[in-house]
C-alpha positions in Angstrom: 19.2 5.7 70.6 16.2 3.0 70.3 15.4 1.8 66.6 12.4 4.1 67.0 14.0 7.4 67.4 16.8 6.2 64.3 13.9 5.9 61.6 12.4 8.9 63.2 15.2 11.4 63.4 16.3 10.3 60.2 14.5 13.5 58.5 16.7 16.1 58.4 20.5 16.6 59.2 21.2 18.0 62.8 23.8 19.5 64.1 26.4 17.4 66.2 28.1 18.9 68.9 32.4 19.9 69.6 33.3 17.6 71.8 37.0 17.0 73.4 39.2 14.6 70.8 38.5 10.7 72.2 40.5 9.6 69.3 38.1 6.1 68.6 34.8 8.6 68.7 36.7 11.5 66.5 37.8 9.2 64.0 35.0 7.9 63.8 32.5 11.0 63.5 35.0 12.4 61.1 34.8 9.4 58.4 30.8 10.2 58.9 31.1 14.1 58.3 33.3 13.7 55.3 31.3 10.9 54.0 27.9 13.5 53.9 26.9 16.2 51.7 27.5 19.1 54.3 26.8 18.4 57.9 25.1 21.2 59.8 26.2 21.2 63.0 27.7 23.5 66.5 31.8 22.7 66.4 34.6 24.9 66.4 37.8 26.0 64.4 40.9 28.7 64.5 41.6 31.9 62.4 42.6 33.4 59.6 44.8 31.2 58.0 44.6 31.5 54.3 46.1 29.4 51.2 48.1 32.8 50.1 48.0 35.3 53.2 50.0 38.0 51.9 48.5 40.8 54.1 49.6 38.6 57.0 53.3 37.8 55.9 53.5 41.4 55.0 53.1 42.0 58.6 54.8 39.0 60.3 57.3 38.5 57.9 59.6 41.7 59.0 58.9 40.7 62.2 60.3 37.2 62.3 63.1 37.7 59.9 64.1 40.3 62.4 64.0 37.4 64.6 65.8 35.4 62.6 68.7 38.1 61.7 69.0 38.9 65.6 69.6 35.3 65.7 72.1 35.3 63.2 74.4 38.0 64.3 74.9 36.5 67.9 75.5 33.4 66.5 77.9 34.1 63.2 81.4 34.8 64.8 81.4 31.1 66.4 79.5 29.4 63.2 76.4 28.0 62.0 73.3 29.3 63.0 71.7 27.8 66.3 69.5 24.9 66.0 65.4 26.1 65.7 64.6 24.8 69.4 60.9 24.6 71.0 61.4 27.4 72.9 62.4 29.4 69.5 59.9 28.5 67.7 57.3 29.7 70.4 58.5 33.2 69.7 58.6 33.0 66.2 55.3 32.2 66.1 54.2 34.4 69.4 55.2 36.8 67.3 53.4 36.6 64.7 49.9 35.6 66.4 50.1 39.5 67.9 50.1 40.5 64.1 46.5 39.1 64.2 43.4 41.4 64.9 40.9 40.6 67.7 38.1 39.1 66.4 34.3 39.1 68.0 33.2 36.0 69.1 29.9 36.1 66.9 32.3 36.5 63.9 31.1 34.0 61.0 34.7 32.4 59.4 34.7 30.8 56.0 37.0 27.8 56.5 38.5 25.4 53.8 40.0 22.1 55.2 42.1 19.3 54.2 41.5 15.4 56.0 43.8 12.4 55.2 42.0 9.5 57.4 44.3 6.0 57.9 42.9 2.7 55.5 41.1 1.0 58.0 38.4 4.2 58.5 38.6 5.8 55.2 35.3 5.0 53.1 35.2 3.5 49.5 34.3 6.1 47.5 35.4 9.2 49.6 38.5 11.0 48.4 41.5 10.9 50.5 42.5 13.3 51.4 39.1 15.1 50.9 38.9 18.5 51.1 35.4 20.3 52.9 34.4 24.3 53.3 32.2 25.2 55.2 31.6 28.3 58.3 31.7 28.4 61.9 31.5 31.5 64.4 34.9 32.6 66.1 34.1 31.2 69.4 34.1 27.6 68.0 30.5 27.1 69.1 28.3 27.0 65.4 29.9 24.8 62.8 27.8 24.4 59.0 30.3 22.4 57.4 33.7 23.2 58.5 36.0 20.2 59.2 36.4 19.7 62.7 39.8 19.8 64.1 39.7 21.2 68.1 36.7 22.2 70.3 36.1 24.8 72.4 37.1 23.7 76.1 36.6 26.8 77.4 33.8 29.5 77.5 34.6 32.1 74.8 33.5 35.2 76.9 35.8 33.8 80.0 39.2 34.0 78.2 40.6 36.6 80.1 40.3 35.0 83.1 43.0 32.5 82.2 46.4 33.2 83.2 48.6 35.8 81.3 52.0 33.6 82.1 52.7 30.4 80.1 53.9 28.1 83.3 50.4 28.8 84.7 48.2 27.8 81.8 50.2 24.3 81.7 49.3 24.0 85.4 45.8 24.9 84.3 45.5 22.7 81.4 46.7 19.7 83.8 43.7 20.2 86.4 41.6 19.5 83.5 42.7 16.1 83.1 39.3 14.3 83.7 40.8 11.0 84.6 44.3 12.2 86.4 46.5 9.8 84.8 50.2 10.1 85.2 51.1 11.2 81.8 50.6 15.0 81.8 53.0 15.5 78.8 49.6 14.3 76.9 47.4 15.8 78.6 48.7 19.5 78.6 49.7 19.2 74.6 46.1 18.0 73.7 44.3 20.6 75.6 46.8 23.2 73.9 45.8 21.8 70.4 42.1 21.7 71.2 42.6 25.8 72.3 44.6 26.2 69.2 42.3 25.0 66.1 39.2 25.1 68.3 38.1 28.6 68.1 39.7 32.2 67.2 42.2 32.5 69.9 42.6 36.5 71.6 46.3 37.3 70.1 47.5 37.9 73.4 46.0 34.1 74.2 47.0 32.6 71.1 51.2 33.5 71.8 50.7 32.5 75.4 49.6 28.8 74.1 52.6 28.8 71.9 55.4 29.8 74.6 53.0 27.3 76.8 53.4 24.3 73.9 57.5 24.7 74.5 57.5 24.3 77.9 56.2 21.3 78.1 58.2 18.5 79.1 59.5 15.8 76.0 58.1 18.4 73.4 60.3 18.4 70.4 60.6 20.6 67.2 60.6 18.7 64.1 61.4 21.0 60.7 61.3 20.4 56.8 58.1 19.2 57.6 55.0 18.7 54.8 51.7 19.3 55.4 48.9 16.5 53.3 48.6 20.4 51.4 52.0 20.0 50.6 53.5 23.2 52.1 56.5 23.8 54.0 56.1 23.8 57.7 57.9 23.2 61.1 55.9 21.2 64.2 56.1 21.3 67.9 56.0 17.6 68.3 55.1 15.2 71.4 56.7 11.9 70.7 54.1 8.9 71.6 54.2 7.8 74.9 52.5 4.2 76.6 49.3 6.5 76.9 49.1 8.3 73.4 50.0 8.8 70.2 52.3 10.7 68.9 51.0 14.4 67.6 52.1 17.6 66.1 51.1 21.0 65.6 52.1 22.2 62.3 53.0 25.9 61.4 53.8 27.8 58.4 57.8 27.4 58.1 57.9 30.9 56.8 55.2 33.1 58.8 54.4 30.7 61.6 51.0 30.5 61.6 49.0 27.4 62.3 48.9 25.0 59.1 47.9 21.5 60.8 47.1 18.6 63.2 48.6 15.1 62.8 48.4 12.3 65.2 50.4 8.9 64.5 49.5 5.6 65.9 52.5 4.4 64.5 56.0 7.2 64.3 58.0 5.0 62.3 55.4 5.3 59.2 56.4 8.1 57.2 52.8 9.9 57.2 50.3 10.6 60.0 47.6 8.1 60.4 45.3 11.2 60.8 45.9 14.9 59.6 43.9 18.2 58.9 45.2 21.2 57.5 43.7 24.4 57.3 43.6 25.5 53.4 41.7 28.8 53.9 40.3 30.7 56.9 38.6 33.9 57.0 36.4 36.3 58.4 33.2 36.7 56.1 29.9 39.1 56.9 27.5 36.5 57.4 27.0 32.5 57.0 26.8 31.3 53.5 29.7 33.6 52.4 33.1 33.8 50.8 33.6 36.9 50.4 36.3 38.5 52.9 34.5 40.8 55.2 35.8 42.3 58.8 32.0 44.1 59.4 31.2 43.0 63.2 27.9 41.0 63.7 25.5 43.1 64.3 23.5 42.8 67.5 20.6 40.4 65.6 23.2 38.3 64.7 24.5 37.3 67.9 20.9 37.1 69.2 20.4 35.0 66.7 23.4 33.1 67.5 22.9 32.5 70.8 19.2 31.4 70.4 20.5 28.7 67.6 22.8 27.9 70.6 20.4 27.2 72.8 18.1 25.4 70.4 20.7 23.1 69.5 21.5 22.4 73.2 18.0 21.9 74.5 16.5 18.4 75.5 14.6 16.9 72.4 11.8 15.4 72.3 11.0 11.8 73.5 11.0 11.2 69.7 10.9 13.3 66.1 7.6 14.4 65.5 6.0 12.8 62.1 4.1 14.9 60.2 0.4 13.2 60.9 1.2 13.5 64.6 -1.4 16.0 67.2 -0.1 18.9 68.3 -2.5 20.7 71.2 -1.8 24.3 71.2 -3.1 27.3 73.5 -2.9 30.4 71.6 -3.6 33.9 73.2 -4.5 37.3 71.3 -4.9 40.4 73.2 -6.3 38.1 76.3 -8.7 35.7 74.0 -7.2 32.1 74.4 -8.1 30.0 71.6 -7.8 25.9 71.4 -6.4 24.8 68.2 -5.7 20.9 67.4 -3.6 20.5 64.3 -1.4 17.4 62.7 2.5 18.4 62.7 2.4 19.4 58.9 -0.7 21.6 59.4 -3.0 19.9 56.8 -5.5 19.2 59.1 -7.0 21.1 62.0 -9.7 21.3 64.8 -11.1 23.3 66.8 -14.3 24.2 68.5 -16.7 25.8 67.1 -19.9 27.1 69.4 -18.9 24.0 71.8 -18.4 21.7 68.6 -15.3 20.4 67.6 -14.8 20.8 63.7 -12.3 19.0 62.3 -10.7 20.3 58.7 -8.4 19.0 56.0 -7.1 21.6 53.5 -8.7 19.6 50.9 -12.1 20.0 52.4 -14.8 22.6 51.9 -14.2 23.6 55.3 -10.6 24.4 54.2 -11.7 28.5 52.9 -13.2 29.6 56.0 -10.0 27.9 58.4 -7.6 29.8 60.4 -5.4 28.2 59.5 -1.8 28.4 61.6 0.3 28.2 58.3 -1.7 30.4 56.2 0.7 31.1 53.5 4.7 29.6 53.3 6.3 26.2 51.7 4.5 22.4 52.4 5.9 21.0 55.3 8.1 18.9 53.0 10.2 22.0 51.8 10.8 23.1 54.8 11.8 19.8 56.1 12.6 16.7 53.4 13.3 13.8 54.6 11.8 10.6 55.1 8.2 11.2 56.6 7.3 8.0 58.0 3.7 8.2 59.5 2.8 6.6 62.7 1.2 3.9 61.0 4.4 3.3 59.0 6.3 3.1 61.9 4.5 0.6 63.7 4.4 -1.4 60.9 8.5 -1.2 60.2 9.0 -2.0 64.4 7.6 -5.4 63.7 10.1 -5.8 60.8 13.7 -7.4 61.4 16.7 -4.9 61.5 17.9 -5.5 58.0 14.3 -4.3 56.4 13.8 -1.6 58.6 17.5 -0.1 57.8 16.8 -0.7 54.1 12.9 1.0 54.3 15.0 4.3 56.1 17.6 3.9 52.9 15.4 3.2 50.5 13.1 6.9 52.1 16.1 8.8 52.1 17.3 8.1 48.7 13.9 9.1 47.9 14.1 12.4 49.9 17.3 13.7 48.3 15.3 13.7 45.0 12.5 16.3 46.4 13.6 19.9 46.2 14.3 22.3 49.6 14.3 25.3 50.6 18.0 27.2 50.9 20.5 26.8 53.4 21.9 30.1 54.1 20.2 33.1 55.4 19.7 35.7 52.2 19.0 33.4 49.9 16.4 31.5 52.6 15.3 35.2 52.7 14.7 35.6 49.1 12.8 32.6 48.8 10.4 33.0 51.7 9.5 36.7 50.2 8.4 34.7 46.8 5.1 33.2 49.1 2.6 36.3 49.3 1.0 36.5 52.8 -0.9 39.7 51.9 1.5 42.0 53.3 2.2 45.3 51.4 5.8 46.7 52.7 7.4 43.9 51.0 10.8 46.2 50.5 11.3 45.1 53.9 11.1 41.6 53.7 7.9 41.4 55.4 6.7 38.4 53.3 9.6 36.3 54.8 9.0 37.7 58.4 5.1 36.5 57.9 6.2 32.8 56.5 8.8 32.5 59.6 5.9 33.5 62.3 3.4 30.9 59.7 5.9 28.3 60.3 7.0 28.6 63.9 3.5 28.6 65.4 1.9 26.2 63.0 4.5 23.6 62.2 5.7 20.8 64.3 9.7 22.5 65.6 11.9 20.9 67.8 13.9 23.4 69.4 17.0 23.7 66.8 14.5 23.5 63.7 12.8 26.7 65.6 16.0 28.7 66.4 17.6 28.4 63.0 15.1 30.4 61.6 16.5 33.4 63.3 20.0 33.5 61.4 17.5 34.3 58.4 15.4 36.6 60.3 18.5 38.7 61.7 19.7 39.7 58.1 16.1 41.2 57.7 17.3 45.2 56.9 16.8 47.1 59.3 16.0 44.4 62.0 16.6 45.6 66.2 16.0 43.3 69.2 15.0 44.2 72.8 13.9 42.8 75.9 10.3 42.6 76.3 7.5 41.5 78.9 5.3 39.8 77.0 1.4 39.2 77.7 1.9 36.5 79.7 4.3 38.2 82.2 7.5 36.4 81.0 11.2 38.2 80.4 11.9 37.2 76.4 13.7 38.4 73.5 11.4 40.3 70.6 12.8 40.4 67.1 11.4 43.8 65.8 11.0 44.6 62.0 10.3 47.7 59.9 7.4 47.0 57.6 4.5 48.6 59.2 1.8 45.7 57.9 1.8 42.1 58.6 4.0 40.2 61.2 6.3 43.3 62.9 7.9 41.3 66.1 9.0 38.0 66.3 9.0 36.6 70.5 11.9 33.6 71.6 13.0 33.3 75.1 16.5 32.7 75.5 19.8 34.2 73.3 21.1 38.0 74.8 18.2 38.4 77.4 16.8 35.4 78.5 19.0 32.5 79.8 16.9 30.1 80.4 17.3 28.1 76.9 15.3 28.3 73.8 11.5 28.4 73.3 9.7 30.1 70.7 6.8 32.5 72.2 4.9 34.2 69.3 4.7 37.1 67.2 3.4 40.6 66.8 0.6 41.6 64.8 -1.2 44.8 64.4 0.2 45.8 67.5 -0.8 42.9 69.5 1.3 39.6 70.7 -0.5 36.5 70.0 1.5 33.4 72.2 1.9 30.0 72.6 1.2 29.5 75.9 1.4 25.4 76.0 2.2 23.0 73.0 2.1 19.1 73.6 1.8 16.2 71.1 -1.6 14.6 72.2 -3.4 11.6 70.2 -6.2 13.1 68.2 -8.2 16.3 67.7 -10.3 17.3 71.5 -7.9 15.8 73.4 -6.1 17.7 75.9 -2.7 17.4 77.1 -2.1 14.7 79.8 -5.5 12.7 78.9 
């Protein structure tokens, strides 16, 4: 990333991506996640593992003490009970992953995490261990805060195409091995562990991974274990090898579910140089929760999901846009294209007027009479604090060594953290868009909110994740249905539909359940009729058209 794009992006939080555990890069990323507020990001996670799960070792318990006393008796006429070997342990804890219910993939899980990071990447000031909540979706793929353990290697919707039979999945796991080296042992445990704590695992998948985990050659059991939570636990351990580290997955020494991940640089030191346990973990109705819930998302929800997906996932632009920045737009209402020329932040606008271009600030005469694109919703700050360098600014801060133009982005974003925003979560993001009056009258059914979302999609500057996170709010609207529509323009896309009969009523995206061809925000409905965006480009003043 050029020095450019750094003071530019430096706005908002965005979302990093799961990606496969390159131990330099995770360790890394990790001392930057815990070191910030709440990152707000797509990564993944595993299931319902709780600080207390009593409903769980209500189920698993008889279960694996049946296990355990089956054990017992064979062994008891010719002494001690047998050693707890890998293969053992794989049932015990087979066992009790079939306990577990299946979960969709869409599922929103509240997770509470533990990190212990080594001297040398640990930050002055940061607690250590440090402990993080946050929520991700069962398939691994959204993440708003939850610490980051696995990823998901593997497309959620195509787990049941892997092999049913544990010998198969290890043969699996070792064709994955981007680089082929010679020390599969590694290779086969990581990809396990990155299955494991990377998303909610089928049951059926989940027990498969465990008898897999014992099968593989040099894997070890290591028991009286503690977690950095200190709770009792036994590990499937791979000692370290002239290729990796050494690493463990840690479970539950009483119910066997999954408690941890710890990697060692060194085995002779008596503590991991890297752990995460898993404090809490459970299913809640919607991001922003706590509260235990086992409702399915509804089908807005995973729309939603999938469109924040795709946002997230599409090419940005060249650079951040900065709120005094052109944006050309071609709008089109029941077959009338109008030209509108507006600065990112919608405070001023152009267009032409009886083959005259007008050009209008909101502080300007002019400003009563404007259509304007944002006609009622939060400043452009709310929605998106943050250092708002202008062009001018930045030009001026290029020419500027390295050290000043690091402390002009510090010095902004202290400055930012001061100004208020807008909420996080979906329901109370709802409840504070319905306090802007847009003139609508059903406003039982949110339709103040749904008439400050379409306000700022069409009139703000959005890159594509900015655009699709809107809809997590917009899907908890009561009463709320998707389809697939044909829009105006003859293109397949998704329409958000709501039930106040005044105002905004649909809501148009391409991409998420119907359209796969990535995210792009299309317009809204309005009395019936779909106004669109049929072309958006950054352009250098007022008149000028895209490409000139």
């Amino acid at each position: 990333m050029n020095e450019m794009d750094q003071l530019s992006r430096f706005r908002a939080e965005i979302p990093d991506r799961g990606t496969a555990r390159a131990e330099e890069i995770f360790r890394t990323a990790l001392a930057e996640e815990l070191s910030s507020k709440r990152p707000v990001v797509p990564r993944p996670r595993k299931p319902f593992r709780q600080l207390n799960p009593r409903w769980r070792l209500a189920i698993a318990a008889p279960l694996a003490l049946g296990l355990v006393a089956g054990v017992t008796v064979a062994v008891m006429p010719s002494g001690p009970p047998a050693p707890l070997t890998a293969t053992l342990l794989a049932d015990r804890a087979a066992a009790a992953a079939l306990t577990d219910p299946t979960v969709p993939a869409g599922q929103w899980i509240y997770e509470v995490t533990e990190h212990s990071l080594p001297a040398g990447i640990h930050r002055a000031g940061v607690p250590n261990p440090m402990t993080q909540d946050g929520w991700m979706t069962a398939d691994g793929t959204l993440n708003y805060g939850a610490g980051s353990i696995g990823s998901p290697i593997f497309p959620y919707n195509k787990l049941d195409s892997l092999p049913r039979d544990p010998a198969a999945l290890i043969k699996y796991f070792r064709s994955q091995d981007p680089v082929k080296s010679d020390d599969n042992s590694s290779v086969e445990f990581g990809q396990i562990d990155q299955m494991l704590f990377g998303m909610v695992l089928p049951p059926w998948l989940e027990a498969e991974m465990y008898h897999a985990l014992a099968l593989i050659p040099d894997v070890q059991v290591r028991q009286n274990v503690k977690d950095i939570a200190d709770r009792a636990g036994v590990a499937f351990l791979l000692p370290q090898t002239k290729q990796s580290e050494q690493q463990e997955v840690i479970l539950d020494a009483s119910d066997y579910h999954l408690l941890a991940d710890a990697h060692w640089d060194n085995p002779s030191t008596p503590a991991p140089d890297i752990e995460t346990a898993i404090l809490q973990e459970y299913s809640v109705a919607e991001l922003g929760s706590t509260q235990p819930s086992t409702t399915p998302p509804s089908a807005a929800e995973l729309a939603a999901e999938r469109l924040l997906w795709d946002g997230s996932n599409s090419v940005q632009p060249p650079a951040r846009y900065t709120p005094d920045q052109w944006l050309y737009r071609d709008l089109r209402t029941g077959g009338n294209d109008r030209q509108v020329w507006a600065t990112v932040d919608d405070t001023v606008q152009a267009q032409y007027v009886d083959g005259t271009l007008q050009v209008c600030k909101r502080t300007d005469p002019c400003a009563a009479a404007e259509q304007w694109l944002v006609p009622a919703g939060p400043s452009y700050s709310l929605v998106y604090p943050g250092p708002a360098f202008t062009q001018a600014e930045l030009a001026k801060l290029r020419k500027e060594s390295l050290k000043q133009r690091m402390a002009a982005q510090q010095k902004a974003a202290k400055a930012a953290k001061a100004e208020p925003t807008l909420p996080e979560y979906p329901r109370p993001l709802l409840d504070k868009l319905n306090s802007y009056s847009t003139g609508c009258t059903d406003v039982a059914d949110d339709c103040n909110a749904v008439n400050v979302v379409a306000n700022m999609l069409t009139g703000y500057g959005n890159d594509p994740y900015d655009a699709s996170n809107w809809f997590l709010a917009l899907a908890d609207v009561p009463g709320v249905s998707i389809q697939p529509v044909t829009d105006s323009a003859g293109q397949q896309v998704t329409e958000f539909t709501f039930p106040a009969q005044d105002g905004v009523t649909g809501i148009l995206a391409s991409g998420g359940s119907f359209v796969a061809s990535g995210f792009h925000y299309v317009g809204y409905v309005r009395d019936g009729q779909q106004t669109l965006i049929l072309n958006q480009a950054l352009v250098s003043g007022p008149g000028v058209l895209p490409g000139k």
